[in-house]
C-alpha positions as CSV (number, residue, x, y, z in Angstrom):
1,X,152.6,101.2,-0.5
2,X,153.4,102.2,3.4
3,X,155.4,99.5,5.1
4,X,152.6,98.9,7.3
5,X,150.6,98.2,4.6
6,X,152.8,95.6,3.5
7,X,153.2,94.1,6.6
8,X,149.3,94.0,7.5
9,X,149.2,91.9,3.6
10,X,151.7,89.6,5.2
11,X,150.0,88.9,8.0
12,X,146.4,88.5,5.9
13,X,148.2,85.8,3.9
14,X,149.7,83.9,6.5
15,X,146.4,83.8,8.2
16,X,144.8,82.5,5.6
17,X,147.7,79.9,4.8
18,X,147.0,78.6,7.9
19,X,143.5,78.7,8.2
20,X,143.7,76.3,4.9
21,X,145.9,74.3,6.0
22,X,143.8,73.3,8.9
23,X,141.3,72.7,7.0
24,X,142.8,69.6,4.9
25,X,141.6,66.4,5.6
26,X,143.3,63.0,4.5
27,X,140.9,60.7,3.5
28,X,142.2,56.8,3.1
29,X,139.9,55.7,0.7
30,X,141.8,53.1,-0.4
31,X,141.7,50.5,2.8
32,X,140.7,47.4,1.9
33,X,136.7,46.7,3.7
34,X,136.0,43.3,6.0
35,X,134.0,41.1,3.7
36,X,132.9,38.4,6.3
37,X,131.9,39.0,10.0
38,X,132.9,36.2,12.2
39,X,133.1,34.8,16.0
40,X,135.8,33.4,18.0
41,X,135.5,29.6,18.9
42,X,136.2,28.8,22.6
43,X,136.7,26.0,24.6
44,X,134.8,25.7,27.8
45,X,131.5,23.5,29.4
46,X,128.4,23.2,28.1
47,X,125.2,22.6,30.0
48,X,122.2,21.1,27.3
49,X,118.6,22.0,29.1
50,X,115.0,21.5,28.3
51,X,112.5,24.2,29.1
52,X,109.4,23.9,30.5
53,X,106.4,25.6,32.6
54,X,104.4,24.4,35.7
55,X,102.7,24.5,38.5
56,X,104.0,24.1,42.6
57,X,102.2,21.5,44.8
58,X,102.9,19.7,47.6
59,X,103.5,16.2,47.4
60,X,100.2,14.9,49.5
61,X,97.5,17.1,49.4
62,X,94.3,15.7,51.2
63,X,90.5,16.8,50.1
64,X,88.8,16.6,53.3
65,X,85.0,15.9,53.0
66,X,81.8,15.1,54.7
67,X,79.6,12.2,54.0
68,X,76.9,13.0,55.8
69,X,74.2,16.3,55.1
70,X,73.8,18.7,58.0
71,X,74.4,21.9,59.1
72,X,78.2,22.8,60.3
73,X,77.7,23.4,64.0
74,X,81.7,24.2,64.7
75,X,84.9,24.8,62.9
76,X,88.0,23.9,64.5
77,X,90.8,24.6,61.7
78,X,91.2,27.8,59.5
79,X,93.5,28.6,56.8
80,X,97.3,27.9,57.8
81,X,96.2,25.6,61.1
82,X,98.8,23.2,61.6
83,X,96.7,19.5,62.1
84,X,97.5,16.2,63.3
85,X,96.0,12.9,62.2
86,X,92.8,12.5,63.6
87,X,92.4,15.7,64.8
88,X,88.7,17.6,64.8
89,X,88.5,19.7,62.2
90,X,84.7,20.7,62.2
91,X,81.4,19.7,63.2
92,X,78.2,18.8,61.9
93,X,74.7,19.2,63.9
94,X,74.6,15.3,65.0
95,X,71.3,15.7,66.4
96,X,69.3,14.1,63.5
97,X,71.7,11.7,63.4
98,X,71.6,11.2,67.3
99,X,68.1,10.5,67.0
100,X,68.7,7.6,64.0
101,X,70.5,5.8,66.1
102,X,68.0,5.6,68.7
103,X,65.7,5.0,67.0
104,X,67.7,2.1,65.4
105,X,68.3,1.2,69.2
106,X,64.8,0.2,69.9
107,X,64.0,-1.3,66.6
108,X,66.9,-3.6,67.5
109,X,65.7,-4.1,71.3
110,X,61.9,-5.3,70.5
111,X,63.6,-7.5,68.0
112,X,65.8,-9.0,70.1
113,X,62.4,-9.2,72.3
114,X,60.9,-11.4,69.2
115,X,63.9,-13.3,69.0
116,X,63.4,-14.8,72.9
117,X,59.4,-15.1,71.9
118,X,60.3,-17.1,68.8
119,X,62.7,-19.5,70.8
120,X,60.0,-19.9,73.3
121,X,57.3,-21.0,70.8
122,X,59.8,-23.7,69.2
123,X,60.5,-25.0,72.4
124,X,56.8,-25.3,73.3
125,X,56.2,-26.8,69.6
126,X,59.0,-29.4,70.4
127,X,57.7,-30.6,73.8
128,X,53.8,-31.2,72.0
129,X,55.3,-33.1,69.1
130,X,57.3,-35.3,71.3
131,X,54.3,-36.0,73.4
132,X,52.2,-36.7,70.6
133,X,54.6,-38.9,68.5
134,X,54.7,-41.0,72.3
135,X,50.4,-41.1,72.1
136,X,50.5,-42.3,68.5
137,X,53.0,-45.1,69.4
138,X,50.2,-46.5,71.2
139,X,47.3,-45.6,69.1
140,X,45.9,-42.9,71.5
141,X,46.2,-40.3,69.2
142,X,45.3,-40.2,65.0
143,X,47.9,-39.4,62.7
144,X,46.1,-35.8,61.9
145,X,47.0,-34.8,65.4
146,X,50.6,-35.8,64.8
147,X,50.6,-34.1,61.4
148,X,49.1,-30.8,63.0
149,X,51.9,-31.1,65.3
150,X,54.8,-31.6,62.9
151,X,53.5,-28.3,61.0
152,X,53.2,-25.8,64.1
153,X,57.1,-27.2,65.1
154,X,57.9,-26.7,61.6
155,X,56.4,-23.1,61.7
156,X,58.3,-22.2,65.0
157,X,61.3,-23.5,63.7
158,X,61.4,-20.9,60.5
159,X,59.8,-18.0,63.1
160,X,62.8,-18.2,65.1
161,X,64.7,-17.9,62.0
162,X,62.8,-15.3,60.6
163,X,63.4,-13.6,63.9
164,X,66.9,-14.1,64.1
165,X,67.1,-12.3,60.8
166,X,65.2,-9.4,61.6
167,X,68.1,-9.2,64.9
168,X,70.9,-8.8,62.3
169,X,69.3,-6.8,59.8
170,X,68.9,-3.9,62.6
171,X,71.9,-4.3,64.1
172,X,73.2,-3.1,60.8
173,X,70.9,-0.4,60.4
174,X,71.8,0.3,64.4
175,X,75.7,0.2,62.7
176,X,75.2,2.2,59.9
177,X,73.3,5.1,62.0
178,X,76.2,4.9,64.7
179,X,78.8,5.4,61.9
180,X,77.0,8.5,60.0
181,X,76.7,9.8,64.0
182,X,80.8,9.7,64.4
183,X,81.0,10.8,60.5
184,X,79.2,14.2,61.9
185,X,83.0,14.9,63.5
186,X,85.3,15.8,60.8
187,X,88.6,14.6,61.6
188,X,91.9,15.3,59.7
189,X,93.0,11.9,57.6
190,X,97.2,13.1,57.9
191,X,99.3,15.6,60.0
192,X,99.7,18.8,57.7
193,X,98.4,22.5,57.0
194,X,94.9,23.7,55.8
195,X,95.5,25.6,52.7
196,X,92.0,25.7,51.8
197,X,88.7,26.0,54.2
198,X,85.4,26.1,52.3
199,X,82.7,26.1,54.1
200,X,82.0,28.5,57.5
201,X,79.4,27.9,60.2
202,X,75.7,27.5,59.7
203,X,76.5,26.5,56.2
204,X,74.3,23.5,55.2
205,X,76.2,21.1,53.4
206,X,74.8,18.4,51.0
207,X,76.3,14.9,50.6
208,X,73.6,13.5,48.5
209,X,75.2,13.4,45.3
210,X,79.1,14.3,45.7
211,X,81.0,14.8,49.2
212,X,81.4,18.7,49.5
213,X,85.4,19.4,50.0
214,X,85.4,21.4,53.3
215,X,89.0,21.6,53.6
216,X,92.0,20.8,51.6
217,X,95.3,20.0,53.7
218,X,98.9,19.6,52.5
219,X,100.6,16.7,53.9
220,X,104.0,18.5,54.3
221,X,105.2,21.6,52.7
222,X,108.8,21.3,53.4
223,X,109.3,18.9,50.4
224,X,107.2,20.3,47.1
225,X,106.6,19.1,43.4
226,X,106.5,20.9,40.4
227,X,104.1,19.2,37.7
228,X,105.7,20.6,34.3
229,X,104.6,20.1,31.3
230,X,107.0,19.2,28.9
231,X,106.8,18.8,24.9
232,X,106.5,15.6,23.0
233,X,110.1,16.5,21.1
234,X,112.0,17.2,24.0
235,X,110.2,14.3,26.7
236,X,112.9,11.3,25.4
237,X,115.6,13.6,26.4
238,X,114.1,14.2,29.8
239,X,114.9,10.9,32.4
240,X,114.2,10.7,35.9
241,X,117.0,11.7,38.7
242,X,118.2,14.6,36.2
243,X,119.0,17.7,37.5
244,X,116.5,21.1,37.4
245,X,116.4,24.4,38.1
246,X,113.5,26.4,38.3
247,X,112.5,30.2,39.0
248,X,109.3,31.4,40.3
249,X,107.6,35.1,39.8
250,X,108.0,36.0,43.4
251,X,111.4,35.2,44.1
252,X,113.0,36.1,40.8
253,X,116.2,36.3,42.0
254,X,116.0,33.0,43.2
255,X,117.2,29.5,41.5
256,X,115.8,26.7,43.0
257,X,117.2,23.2,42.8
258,X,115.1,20.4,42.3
259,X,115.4,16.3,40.6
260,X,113.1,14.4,38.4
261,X,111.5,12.1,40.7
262,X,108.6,11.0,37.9
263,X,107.2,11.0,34.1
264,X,103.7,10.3,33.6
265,X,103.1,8.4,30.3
266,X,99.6,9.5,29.8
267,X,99.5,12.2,26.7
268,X,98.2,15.5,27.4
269,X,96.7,16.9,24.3
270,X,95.5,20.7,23.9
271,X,94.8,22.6,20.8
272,X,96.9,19.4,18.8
273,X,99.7,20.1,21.0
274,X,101.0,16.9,23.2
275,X,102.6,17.3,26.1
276,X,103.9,15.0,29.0
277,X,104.0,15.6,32.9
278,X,107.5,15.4,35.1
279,X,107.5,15.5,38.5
280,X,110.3,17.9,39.7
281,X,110.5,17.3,43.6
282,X,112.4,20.2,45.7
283,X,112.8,20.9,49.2
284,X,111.0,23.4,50.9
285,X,112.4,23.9,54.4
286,X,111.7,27.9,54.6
287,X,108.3,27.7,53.2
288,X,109.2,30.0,50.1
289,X,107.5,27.6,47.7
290,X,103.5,28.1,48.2
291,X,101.4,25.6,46.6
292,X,99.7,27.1,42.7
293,X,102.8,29.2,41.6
294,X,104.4,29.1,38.4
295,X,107.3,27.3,37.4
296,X,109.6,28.3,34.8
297,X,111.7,25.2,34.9
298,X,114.9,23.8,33.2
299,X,116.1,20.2,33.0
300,X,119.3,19.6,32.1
301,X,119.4,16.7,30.0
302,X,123.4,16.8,29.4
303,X,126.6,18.5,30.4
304,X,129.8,18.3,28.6
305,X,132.9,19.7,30.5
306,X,136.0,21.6,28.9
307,X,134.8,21.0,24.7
308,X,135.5,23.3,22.1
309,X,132.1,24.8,21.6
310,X,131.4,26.3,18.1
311,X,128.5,29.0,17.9
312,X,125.7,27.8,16.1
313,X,125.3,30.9,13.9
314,X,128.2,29.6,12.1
315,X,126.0,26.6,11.6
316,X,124.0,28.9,9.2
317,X,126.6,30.8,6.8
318,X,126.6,28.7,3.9
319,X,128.9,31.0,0.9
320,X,127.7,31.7,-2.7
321,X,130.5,30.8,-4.3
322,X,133.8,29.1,-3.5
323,X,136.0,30.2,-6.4
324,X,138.1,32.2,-3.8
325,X,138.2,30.0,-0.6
326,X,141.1,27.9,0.5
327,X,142.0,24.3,-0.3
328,X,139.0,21.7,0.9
329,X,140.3,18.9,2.9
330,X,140.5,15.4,1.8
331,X,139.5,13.2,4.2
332,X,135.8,13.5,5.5
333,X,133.6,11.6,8.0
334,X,129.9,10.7,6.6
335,X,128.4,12.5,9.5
336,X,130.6,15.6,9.0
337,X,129.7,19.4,7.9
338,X,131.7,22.2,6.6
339,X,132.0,25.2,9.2
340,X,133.5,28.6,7.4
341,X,136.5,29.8,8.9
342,X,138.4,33.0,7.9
343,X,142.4,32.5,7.9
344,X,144.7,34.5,5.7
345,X,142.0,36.6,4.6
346,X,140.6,33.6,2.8
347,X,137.5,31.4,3.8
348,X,138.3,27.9,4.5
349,X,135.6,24.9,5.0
350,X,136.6,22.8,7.9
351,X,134.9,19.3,8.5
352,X,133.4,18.9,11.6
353,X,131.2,16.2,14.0
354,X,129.3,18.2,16.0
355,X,127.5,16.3,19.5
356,X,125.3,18.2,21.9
357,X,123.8,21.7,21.3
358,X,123.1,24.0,24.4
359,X,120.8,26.3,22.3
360,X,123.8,28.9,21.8
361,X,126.6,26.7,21.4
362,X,127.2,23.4,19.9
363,X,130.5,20.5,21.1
364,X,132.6,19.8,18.4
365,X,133.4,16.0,18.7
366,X,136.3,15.9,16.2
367,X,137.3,18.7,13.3
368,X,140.0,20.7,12.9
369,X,138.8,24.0,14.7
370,X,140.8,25.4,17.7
371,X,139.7,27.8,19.8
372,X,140.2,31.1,18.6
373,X,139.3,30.3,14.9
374,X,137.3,33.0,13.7
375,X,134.3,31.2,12.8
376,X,132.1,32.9,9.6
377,X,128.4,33.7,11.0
378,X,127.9,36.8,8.3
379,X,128.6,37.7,4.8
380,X,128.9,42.0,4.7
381,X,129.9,42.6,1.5
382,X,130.5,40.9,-1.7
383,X,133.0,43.7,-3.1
384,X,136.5,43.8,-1.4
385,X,136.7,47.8,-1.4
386,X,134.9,51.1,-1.9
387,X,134.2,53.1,-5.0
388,X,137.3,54.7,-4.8
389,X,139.2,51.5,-4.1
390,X,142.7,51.8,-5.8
391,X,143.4,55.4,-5.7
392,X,145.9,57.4,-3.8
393,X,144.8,59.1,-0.7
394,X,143.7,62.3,-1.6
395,X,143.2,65.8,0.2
396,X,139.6,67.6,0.6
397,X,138.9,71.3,2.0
């Protein structure tokens, strides 16, 4: 062979020696695989909350009506008018009512007229009974013209009574037309905001059965209430003057701040479900808040500062077996329960009183857990290696 053969089969080899050896791969299939999957405990607060839905309202809201039928001459509030007490809101047509009253006017005039007659005729009957009772003191008159006298005195006397009745009966119809006259003007009962106008001019409305609403004004939006409806397992947590916070869809971004001001004992009961009302009051000096939005609301019922909080999946893992797990400690309190904890590679049951829960989190009242235990929340495994568990690394092409 030519030398440069032999050097051009040198340099084939080497090339391929190297193109092998970068194509080993150690593979450590001996390490030893996690068998449990676990979570740090950590110390910090803890806020406890219940969760419920509602509505926004404000805290006086007025139904403004008419008692009397008629057509609505003039409006003098829309939606958003700002209204002080007593102030016209709308009109009805008073002129049927206009002409009730005069008409209650005279009634009560010619009976007053009746009144004077009926006092007149008593009078009269008083003086000819007199003068006859003198006559039949001397035996110039018979006791049948007496008698006849008594009886027209008597009948003058209940005439003027009767008359006198009549007086009082119309000036209560004369009242009662007079009031459904100023009832015609629509005045606002409380200083506040129209958030609702239902009727609009010409409209005939009809008080016969049920006073129409015409307007419905909020007292005072700067201070609202949110009436949530909370469930029958979580309403003996819930006390007035606790905290809340609620969102709302239009300001998402947004937590707004708010106290229990009131529980309502009355049941609410839908589909078998019971629920209770709380009042949440909040202030509402921009006017964000507008009456009928929904509230997703959370009370906190309880708040525990710097505790050693324990994840309540840990609350779950529960092991097979216990043939490999550490020493279990002696002493335990009847309200205690084991928590798994991994130390030394082996799992260890640790006694524990556990007090509030915050949904995610529970306190640990007394155990032996610190924070940064690895609390057990997972079994992954139940072998502690691979297939190939024992045997000496091993190269592959």
């Amino acid at each position: 062979m030519r030398p440069d053969g032999i050097h051009k089969a040198w340099f084939l080899l080497g090339g391929l020696l190297i193109a092998v050896l970068a194509g080993i791969v150690y593979v450590r299939s001996g390490e030893p695989v996690p068998k449990y999957k676990t979570i740090k405990i950590e110390r910090g607060d803890m806020t406890a909350a219940v969760s419920a839905t509602g509505k926004v309202n404000a805290v006086v809201t007025v139904q403004v009506g008419s008692q009397v039928s008629g057509t609505v001459q003039r409006l003098h509030a829309d939606f958003n008018s700002r209204v002080k007490k007593d102030q016209t809101v709308a009109q009805i047509d008073p002129a049927l009512f206009e002409a009730q009253v005069a008409q209650a006017r005279g009634r009560l005039a010619n009976d007053e007229a009746n009144l004077e007659k009926a006092r007149v005729v008593l009078a009269d009957a008083r003086r000819h009974l007199g003068r006859l009772e003198e006559l039949l003191s001397k035996s110039l008159v018979s006791q049948n013209d007496k008698d006849a006298a008594q009886t027209a005195y008597d009948s003058a006397t209940a005439g003027l009574k009767a008359a006198e009745a009549q007086v009082l009966q119309d000036q209560a119809s004369l009242r009662i037309a007079e009031t459904n006259l100023r009832y015609t003007t629509i005045r606002s009962p409380v200083d506040g905001i129209v958030i609702s106008r239902n009727v609009d001019v010409g409209q005939t409305v009809a008080a016969s059965l049920q006073a129409p609403t015409l307007f419905t004004i909020a007292q005072d939006l700067t201070e609202m209430q949110i009436d949530t409806s909370v469930d029958e397992a979580d309403i003996g947590r819930v006390h007035i003057g606790q905290e809340a916070e609620f969102t709302v869809d239009a300001y998402p971004e947004i937590a707004f701040a708010g106290a229990v001001h009131d529980i309502y004992n009355q049941p609410i009961v839908v589909q078998n479900v019971v629920t209770y009302d709380a009042i949440i009051r909040v202030g509402n000096p921009d006017l964000k808040l507008k009456p009928g939005m929904t509230a997703n609301v959370m009370i906190k019922v309880g708040h525990r500062a710097d505790v050693v909080k324990l994840p309540n999946a840990a609350l779950r893992f529960s092991p097979e077996k216990v043939s490999d797990t550490g020493a279990r400690p002696g002493k335990r309190s009847p309200d205690a329960i084991d928590v798994w904890i991994l130390r030394n590679g082996k799992t260890v049951p640790v006694p524990v009183v556990l007090g509030m829960s915050d949904g995610g989190y529970t306190e640990v009242v007394s155990g032996e857990l610190r924070p940064g235990d690895e609390a057990i929340i997972e079994k992954i495994q139940k072998n502690n290696s691979t297939p190939d568990a024992g045997r000496s690394p091993r190269m592959r092409f």
